[in-house]
C-alpha positions in Angstrom: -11.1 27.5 105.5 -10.2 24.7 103.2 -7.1 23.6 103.2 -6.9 22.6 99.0 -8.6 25.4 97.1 -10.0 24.6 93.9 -6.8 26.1 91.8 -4.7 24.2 94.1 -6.7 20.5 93.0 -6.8 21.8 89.3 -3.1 21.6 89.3 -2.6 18.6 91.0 -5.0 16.6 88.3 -2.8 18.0 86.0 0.1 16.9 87.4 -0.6 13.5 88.9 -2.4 12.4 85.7 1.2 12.9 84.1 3.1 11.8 86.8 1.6 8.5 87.2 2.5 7.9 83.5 5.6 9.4 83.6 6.8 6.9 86.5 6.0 3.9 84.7 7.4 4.5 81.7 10.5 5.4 83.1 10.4 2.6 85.4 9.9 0.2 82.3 12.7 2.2 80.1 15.3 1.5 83.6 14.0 -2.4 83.8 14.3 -3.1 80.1 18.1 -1.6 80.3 18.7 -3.9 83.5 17.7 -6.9 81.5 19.2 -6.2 79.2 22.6 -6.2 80.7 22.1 -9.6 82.2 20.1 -11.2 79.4 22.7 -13.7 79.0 21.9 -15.1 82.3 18.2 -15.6 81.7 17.4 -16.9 78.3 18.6 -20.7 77.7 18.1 -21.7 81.5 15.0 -22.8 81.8 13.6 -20.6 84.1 9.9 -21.0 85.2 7.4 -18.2 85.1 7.2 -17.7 89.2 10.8 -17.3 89.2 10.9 -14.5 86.3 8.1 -13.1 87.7 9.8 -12.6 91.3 13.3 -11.6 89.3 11.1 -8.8 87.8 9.4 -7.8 90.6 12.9 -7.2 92.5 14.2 -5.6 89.9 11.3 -3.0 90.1 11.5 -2.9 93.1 15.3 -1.9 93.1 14.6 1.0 90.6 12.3 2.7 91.9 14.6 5.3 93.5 16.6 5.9 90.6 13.0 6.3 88.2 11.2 8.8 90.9 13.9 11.7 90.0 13.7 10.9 86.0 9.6 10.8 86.5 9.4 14.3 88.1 11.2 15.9 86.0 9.1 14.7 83.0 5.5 15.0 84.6 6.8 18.8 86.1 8.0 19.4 82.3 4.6 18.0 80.2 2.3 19.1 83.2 3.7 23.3 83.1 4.1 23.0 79.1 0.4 22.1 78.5 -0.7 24.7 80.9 1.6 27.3 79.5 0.6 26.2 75.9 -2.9 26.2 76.9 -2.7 30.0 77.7 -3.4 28.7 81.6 -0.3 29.6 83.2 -1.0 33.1 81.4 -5.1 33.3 83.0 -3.8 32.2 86.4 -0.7 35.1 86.1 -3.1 37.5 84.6 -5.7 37.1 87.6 -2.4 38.1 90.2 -1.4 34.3 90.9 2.4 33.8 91.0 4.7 30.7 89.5 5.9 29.7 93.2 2.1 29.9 94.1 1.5 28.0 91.5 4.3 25.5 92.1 3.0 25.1 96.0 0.6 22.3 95.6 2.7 20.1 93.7 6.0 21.5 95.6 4.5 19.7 98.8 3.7 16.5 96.6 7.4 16.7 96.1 8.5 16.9 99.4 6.4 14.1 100.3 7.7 11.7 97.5 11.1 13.1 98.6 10.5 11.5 102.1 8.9 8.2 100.6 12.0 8.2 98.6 14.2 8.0 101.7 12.2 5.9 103.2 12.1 3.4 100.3 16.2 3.5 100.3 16.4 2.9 103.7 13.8 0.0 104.9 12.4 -1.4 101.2 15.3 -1.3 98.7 18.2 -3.4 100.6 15.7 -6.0 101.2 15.1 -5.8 97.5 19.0 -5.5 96.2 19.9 -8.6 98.4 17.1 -10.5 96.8 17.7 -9.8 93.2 21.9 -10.0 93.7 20.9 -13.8 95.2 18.4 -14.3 92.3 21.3 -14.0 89.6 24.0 -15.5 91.3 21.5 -18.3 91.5 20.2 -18.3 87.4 24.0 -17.5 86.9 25.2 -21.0 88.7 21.9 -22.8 86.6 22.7 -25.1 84.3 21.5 -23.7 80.9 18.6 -25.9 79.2 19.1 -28.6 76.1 19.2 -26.9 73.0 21.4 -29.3 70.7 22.5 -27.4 67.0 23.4 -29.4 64.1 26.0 -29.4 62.1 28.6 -28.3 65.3 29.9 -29.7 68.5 27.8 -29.0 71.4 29.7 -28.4 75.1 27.0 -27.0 77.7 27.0 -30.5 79.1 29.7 -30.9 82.0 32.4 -33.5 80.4 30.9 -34.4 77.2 30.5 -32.9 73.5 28.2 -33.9 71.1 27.9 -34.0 67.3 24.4 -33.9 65.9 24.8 -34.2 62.2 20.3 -33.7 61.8 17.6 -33.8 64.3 14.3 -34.4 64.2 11.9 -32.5 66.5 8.7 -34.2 66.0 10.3 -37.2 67.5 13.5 -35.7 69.2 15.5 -38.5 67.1 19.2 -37.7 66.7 21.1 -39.1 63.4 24.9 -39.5 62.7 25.7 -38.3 65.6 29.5 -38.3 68.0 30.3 -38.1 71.3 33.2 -37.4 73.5 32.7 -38.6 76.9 36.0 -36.9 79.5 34.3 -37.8 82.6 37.3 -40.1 83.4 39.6 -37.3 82.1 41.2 -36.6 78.9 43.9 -39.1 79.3 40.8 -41.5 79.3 38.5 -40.0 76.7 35.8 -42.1 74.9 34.4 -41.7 71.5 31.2 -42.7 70.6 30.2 -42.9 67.0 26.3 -44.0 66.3 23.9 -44.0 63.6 21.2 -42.7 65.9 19.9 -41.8 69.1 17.6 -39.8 72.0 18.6 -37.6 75.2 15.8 -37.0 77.7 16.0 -35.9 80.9 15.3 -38.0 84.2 12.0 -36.7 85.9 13.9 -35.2 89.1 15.9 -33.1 86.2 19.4 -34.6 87.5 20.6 -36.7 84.8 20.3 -36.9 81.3 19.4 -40.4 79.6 21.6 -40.7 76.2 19.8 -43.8 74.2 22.3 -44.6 71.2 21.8 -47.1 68.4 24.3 -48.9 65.8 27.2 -47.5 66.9 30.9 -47.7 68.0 32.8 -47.2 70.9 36.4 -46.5 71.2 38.9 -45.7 74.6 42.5 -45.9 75.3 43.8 -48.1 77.9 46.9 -46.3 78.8 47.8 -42.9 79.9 49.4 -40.6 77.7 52.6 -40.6 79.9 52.9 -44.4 79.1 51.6 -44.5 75.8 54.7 -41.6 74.7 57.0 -44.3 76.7 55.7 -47.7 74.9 57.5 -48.5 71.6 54.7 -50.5 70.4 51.7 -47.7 69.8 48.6 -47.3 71.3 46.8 -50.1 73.0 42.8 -49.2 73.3 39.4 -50.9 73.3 36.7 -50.6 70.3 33.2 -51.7 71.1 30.4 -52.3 68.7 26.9 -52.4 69.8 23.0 -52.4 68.6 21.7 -50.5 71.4 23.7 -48.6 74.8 22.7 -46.0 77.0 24.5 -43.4 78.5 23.3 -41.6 82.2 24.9 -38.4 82.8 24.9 -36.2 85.9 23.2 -32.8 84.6 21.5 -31.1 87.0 18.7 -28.5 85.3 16.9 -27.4 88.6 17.2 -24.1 90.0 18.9 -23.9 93.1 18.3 -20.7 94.9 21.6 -19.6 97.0 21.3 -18.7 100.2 21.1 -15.1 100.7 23.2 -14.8 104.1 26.2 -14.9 101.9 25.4 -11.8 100.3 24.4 -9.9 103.7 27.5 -8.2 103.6 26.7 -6.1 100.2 27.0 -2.8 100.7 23.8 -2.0 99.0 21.6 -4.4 101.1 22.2 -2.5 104.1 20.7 0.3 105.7 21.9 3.5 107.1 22.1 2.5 111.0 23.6 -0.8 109.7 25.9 1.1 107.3 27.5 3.6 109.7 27.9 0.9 112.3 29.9 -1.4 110.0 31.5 1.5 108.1 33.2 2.4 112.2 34.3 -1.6 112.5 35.7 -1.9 109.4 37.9 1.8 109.8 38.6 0.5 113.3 39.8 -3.4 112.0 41.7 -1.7 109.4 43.4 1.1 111.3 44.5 -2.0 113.2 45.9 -3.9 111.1 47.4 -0.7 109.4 49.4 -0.3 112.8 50.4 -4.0 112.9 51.6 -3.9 109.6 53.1 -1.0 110.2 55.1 -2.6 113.5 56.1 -5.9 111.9 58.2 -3.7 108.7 59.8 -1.8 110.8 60.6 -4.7 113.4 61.7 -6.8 110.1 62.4 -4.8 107.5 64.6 -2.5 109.0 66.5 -4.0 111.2 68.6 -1.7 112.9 68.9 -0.7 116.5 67.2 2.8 117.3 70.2 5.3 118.4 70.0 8.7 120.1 71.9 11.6 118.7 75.0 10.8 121.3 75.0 7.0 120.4 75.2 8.4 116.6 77.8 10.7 117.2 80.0 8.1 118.9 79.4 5.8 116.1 80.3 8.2 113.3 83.2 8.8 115.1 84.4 5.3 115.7 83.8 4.3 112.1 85.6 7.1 110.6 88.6 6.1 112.9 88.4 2.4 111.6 88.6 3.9 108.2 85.7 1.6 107.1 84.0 1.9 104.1 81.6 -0.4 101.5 84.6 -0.6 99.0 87.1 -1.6 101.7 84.7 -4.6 102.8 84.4 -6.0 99.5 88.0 -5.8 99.1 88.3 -7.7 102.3 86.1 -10.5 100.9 86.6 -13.2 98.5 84.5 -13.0 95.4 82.2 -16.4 96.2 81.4 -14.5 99.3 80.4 -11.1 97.4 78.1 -13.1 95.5 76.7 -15.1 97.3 75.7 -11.7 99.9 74.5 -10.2 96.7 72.1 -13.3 95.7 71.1 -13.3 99.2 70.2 -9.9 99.1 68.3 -10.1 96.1 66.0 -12.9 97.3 65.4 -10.9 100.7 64.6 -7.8 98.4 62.1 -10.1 95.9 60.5 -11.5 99.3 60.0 -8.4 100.8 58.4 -6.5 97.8 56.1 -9.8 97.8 55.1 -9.2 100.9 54.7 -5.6 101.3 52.4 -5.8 97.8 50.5 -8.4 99.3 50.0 -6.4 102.5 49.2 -3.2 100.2 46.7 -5.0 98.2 44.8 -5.9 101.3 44.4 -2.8 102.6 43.8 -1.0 99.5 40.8 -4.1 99.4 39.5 -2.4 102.6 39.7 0.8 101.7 37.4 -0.4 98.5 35.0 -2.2 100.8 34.8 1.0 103.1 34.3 3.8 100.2 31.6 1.4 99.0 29.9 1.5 101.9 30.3 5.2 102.1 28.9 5.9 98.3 25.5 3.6 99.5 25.3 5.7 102.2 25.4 9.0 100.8 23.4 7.7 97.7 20.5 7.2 99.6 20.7 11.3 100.6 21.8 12.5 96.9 19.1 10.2 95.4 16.1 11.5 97.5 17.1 14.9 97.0 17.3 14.8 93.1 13.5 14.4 93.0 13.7 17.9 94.6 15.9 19.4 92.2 14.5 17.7 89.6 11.3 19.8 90.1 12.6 23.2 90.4 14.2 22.5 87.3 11.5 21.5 85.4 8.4 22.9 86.5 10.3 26.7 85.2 11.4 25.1 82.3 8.1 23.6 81.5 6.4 27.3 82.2 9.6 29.0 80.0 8.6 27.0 76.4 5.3 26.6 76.6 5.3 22.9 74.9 3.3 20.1 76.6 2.9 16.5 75.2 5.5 13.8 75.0 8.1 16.1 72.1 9.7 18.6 73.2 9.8 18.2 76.9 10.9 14.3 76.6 13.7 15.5 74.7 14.8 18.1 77.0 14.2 15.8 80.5 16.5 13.0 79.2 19.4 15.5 78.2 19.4 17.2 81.4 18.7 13.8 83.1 21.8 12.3 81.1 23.6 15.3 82.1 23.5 14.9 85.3 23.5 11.1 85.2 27.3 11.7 83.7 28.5 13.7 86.1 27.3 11.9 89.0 28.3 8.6 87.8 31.9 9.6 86.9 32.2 11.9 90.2 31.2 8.5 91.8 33.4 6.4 90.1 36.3 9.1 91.0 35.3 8.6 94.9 34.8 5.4 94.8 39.1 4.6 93.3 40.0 7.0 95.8 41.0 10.3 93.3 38.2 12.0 94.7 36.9 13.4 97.9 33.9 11.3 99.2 31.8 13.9 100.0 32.6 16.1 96.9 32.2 13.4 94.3 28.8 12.1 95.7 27.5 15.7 96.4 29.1 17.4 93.3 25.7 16.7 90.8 23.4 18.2 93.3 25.6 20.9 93.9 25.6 21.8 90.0 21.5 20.4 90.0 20.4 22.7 92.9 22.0 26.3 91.8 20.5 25.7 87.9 16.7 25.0 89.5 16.7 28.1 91.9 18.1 30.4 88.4 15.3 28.8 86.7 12.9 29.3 89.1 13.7 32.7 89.6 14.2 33.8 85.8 10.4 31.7 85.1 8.4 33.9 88.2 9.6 37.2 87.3 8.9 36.0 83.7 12.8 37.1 82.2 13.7 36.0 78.6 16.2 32.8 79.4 16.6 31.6 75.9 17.1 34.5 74.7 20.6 33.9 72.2 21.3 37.6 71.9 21.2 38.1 75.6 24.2 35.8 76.0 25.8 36.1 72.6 26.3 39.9 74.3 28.0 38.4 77.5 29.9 36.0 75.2 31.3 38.8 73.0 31.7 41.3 76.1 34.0 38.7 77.7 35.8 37.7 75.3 36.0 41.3 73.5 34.7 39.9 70.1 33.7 43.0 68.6 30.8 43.8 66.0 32.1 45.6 62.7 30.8 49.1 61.9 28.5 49.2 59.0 27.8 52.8 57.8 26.0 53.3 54.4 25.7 56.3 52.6 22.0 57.7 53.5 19.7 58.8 51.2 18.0 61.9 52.4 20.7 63.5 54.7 18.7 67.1 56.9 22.6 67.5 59.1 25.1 67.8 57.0 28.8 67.8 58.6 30.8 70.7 59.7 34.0 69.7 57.3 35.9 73.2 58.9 35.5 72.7 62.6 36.2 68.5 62.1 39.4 69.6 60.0 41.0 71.2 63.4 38.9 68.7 65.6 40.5 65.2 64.1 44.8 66.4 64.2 43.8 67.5 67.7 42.2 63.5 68.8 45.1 62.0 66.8 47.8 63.5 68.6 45.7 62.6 71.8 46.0 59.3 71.0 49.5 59.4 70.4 50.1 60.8 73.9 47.8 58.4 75.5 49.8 55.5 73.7 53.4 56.8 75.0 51.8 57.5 78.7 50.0 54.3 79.1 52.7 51.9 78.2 50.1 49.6 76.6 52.3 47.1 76.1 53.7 46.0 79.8 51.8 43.8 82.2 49.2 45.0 84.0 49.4 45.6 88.3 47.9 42.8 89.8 46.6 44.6 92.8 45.8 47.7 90.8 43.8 45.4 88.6 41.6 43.8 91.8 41.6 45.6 94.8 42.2 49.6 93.6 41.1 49.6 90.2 40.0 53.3 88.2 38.5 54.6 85.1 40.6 55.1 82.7 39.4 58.7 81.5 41.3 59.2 78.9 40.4 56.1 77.4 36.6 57.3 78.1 37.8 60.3 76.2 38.9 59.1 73.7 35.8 56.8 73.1 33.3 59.6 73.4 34.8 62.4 70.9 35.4 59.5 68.4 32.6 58.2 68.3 30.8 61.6 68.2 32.8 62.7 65.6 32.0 59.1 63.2 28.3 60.2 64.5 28.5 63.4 62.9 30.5 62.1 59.9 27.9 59.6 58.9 25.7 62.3 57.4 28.5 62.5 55.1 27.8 61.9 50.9 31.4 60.9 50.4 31.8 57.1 49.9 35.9 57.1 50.8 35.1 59.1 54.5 32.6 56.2 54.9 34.5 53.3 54.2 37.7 55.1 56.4 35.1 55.4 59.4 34.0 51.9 58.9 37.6 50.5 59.5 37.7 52.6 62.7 37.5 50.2 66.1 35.0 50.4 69.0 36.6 51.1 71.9 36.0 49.5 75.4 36.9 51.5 78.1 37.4 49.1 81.0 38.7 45.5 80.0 42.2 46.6 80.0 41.7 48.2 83.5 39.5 45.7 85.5 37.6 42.3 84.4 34.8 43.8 85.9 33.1 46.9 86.7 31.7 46.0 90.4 34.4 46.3 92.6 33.3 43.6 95.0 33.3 41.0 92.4 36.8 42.6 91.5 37.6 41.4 94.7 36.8 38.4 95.1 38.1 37.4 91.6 41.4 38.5 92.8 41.4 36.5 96.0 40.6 33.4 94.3 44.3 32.8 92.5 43.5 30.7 89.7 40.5 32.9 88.0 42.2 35.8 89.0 45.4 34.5 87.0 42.9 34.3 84.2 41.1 37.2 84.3 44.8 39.0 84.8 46.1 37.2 81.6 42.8 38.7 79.9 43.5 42.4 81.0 47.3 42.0 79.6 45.4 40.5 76.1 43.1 43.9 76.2 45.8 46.0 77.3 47.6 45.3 73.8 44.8 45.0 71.7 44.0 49.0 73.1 48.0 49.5 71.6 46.7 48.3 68.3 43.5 49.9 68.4 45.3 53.1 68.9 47.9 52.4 65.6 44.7 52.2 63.6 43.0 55.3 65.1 46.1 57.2 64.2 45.9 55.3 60.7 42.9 56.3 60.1 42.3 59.4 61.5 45.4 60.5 59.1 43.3 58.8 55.7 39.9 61.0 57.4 41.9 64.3 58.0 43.2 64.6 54.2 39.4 63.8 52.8 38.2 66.1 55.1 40.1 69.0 54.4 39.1 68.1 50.6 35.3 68.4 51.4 36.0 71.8 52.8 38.0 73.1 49.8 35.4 71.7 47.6 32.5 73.5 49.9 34.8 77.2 49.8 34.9 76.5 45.7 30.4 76.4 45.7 28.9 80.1 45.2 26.7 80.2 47.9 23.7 81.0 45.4 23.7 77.2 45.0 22.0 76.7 48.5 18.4 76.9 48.6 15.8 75.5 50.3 12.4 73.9 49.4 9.8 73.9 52.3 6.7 71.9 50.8 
């Protein structure tokens, strides 16, 4: 028996086909967004084409995780859309094949780039972050290369600005150009002013050579602390010269840093290392939480530590003494007051120092430590998105039946940047410390892993999911919106109404509905437990809902406009919002236990509870309009000979 059938390899060359291309281009759309945020430190520096290359190949190597989840989604989308738009999901359903059946093959590709995921996190991609983090301190720290403007003062050489009024770059001649040279410091500055001249740089690219012609030189001689003391100006010294060279330290190499200092980035560490630092650090900070901790209250409060007798005894002694805060200061001189109160104010300023200092450091730790902890749950969260990530699109993809690189690209990047929002801020939350660690790094896969299992189940037993009336309908029962009536008058009518019977049937309903309005007490606040734990029907209400809507049944067949327009204005009735939020009583329950949504669901009750009052004002309202036009209809059908009535069977 073989292990792959031939169904199971069809689907995987559809899948893999798309997955390959799907990986990539996500992986180039993440890299491109990378460099993007740090394109400032690579263009301008210099940089040769083995160090891009390696920056690059870091770079994809540190995305990888974060494109797998994005790349499933999209290949699982495109792969079941073509095969759903190619009437293949159909064949393969038609010939008794399921959707999870289907899924399998690919379900264990899944699992397996799940794993590889992990793996990645764990051994590859630290290796990886601590390479490219050392990479752009480095190009960061580079010096950037000689691009001299014209026209405006030029600073990206260390102590020295240049004026380049035109350059020419066949020849790299500089004309009318100035320099300020604050190597010596700005006390010290020198201005050169030349017709013309050349910069190069030395061969071992750690000076520059600045070759001036026809020029002028000018420095001061004397400090600016002398020279605002000296009543007779300015001495300084001008130079002219034919020819002068300049050599200035600039070094343009690349200097990579060395990558120990960075060890101790949270995301260049794997999980054994991360758990074992995460216990040293909690242990070195509860530490010097404790010691902290000791020295305030050893310095800070400085007061002996009394038992309940000692305190007794001294309350008692005081109160004998008559002592008091007014009665010391009285017993003091002023300069003595103050002076305490200065003294106390400097103590107080030095202390608040020092406790914010103290604060800020352990707040530093408790940074340092969450970091740790978001790296080591990310490498969990991460893995399992690609998971998710199919169940969600693999039913999706089967559900609209679209393949190519439209509709489904659209639909895999919002859900992607839904869920990237949510578990980026729910990270961000955990990470200041407003959040629970475990909930804020959990909370998107929590939300991802419910919405794949509905889709997968709505997609196998092949329900209508985007289907707008299905959930307009839960929207409106919900929220009661109602639907108006709309009742025409029909053209070929076989029932007509009995007008004599509905004459004594309508005063009878309207002074039900008076007596059901005075017994309910629509208008007070619903029981709580009543609501939730021992709800019942409200038969009256049921009642009352049945013989009216009978009666506009029987009423429609009517030919009078005015008893059509009365039984359009006529409400529809439900007959269990203002009792319970829900019909099963176990969901009734657990609503109720849970405070907050029952609060809400209790506050809705109440709003149907008085919308019921109204409803019945404009039954009675009504049914008073329908009652007088009734018994008009049955004067005018006593007032027809009976003659009139005939019947035509053709």
């Amino acid at each position: 028996m073989t292990i792959l059938k031939k169904l199971d390899m069809f689907i995987l060359k559809k899948f893999l086909w798309v997955f390959f291309g799907s990986f990539f281009i996500t992986l180039f759309v993440f890299m491109m967004q990378f460099t993007w945020r740090y394109v400032d430190e690579l263009i301008g520096k210099g940089l040769t084409v083995d160090i891009l290359a390696e920056f690059f190949w870091y770079m994809g190597l540190s995305l990888v995780p974060t494109s797998l989840p994005l790349a499933i989604l999209l290949a699982s989308l495109i792969s079941f859309g073509n095969m759903g738009e190619q009437l293949e999901l159909l064949a393969m359903k038609a010939a008794g094949v399921s959707l999870l059946r289907i899924m399998r093959p690919i379900l264990v590709l899944v699992v397996f780039l799940t794993g590889t995921s992990f793996y990645f996190q764990n051994k590859t991609a630290p290796e990886a972050q601590l390479k490219l983090r050392t990479l752009l301190l480095s190009m960061k720290q580079t010096s950037p290369a000689l691009e001299i403007p014209e026209g405006v003062f030029y600073n990206g050489i260390p102590n020295l600005n240049l004026f380049v009024e035109h350059k020419e770059i066949s020849t790299g001649m500089l004309y009318n150009l100035m320099v300020y040279k604050t190597d010596e410091g700005f006390d010290k500055a020198q201005i050169v002013v030349a017709d013309s001249g050349r910069m190069e740089v030395t061969a071992d690219r750690m000076h520059l050579i600045l070759d001036i012609w026809n020029g002028e030189q000018f420095e001061n001689l004397q400090s600016n602390m002398s020279v605002l003391s000296s009543p007779n100006g300015t001495p300084y010294d001008r130079e002219t010269f034919k020819y002068k060279r300049f050599i200035i330290d600039f070094d343009s190499n690349f200097e990579k840093m060395d990558e120990e200092q960075l060890r101790g980035m949270a995301s260049a560490k794997n999980l054994t290392r991360l758990r074992n630092d995460i216990d040293s650090m909690e242990t070195q900070l509860d530490s010097v939480g404790k010691s902290y901790y000791a020295e305030a209250e050893s310095r800070y409060y400085q007061h002996p530590k009394l038992n309940a007798a000692q305190n007794k005894l001294l309350k008692v002694a005081l109160a004998s003494r008559g002592l008091n805060f007014d009665s010391l200061l009285a017993h003091n001189t002023p300069e003595r007051v103050q002076s305490a109160r200065q003294m106390a104010q400097a103590n107080a300023a030095a202390f608040a120092a020092d406790l914010e200092w103290r604060s800020a450091v352990t707040n530093d730790g408790d940074h340092f430590i969450r970091t740790h902890w978001i790296e080591w749950h990310r490498k969990f969260t991460l893995s399992l998105a690609c998971l998710f990530f199919f169940f969600v699109g693999a039913p999706l993809g089967a559900i609209i039946r679209k393949g190519g690189l439209g509709l489904p690209t659209v639909v895999s990047v919002i859900i992607f940047i839904f869920y990237y929002i949510i578990d980026t801020s729910s990270m961000k939350m955990a990470r200041d410390g407003s959040l629970n660690m475990t909930y804020g790094m959990w909370i998107s896969s929590a939300i991802l892993a419910p919405l794949g299992a509905y889709l997968t189940y709505k997609s196998n037993n092949d329900s209508v999911v985007f289907n707008w009336e299905t959930y307009q309908n839960i929207l409106m029962r919900f929220f009661g919106w109602r639907t108006p009536r709309h009742l025409f008058r029909k053209e070929v009518i076989i029932d007509t109404p009995d007008y004599a019977r509905l004459s004594t049937d309508i005063p009878k309903l309207r002074e039900y509905c008076r007596n059901y309005k005075e017994l309910k007490r629509l208008q007070m606040a619903p029981n709580y437990i009543r609501a939730f734990f021992r709800p019942q029907v409200d038969r009256h209400a049921e009642r009352i809902s049945n013989e009216l809507e009978a009666m506009i049944e029987e009423l429609s067949n009517t030919r009078s406009s005015r008893i059509l327009s009365i039984l359009n204005t006529l409400p529809v009735i439900y007959i269990h919002a203002h009792t319970s939020p829900f019909i099963n009583r176990k969901l009734n329950i657990l609503c109720g236990v849970i405070f907050p949504i029952g609060l809400l669901l209790w506050l809705r009750i109440w709003r149907f509870r008085f919308r019921l009052n109204k409803d019945m004002k404009r039954i009675d309202e009504a049914l008073s309009l329908l009652e007088q036009y009734v018994r008009e209809q049955v004067k005018q059908q006593e007032n027809l000979p009976q003659d009139t009535i005939t019947t035509n069977n053709e």
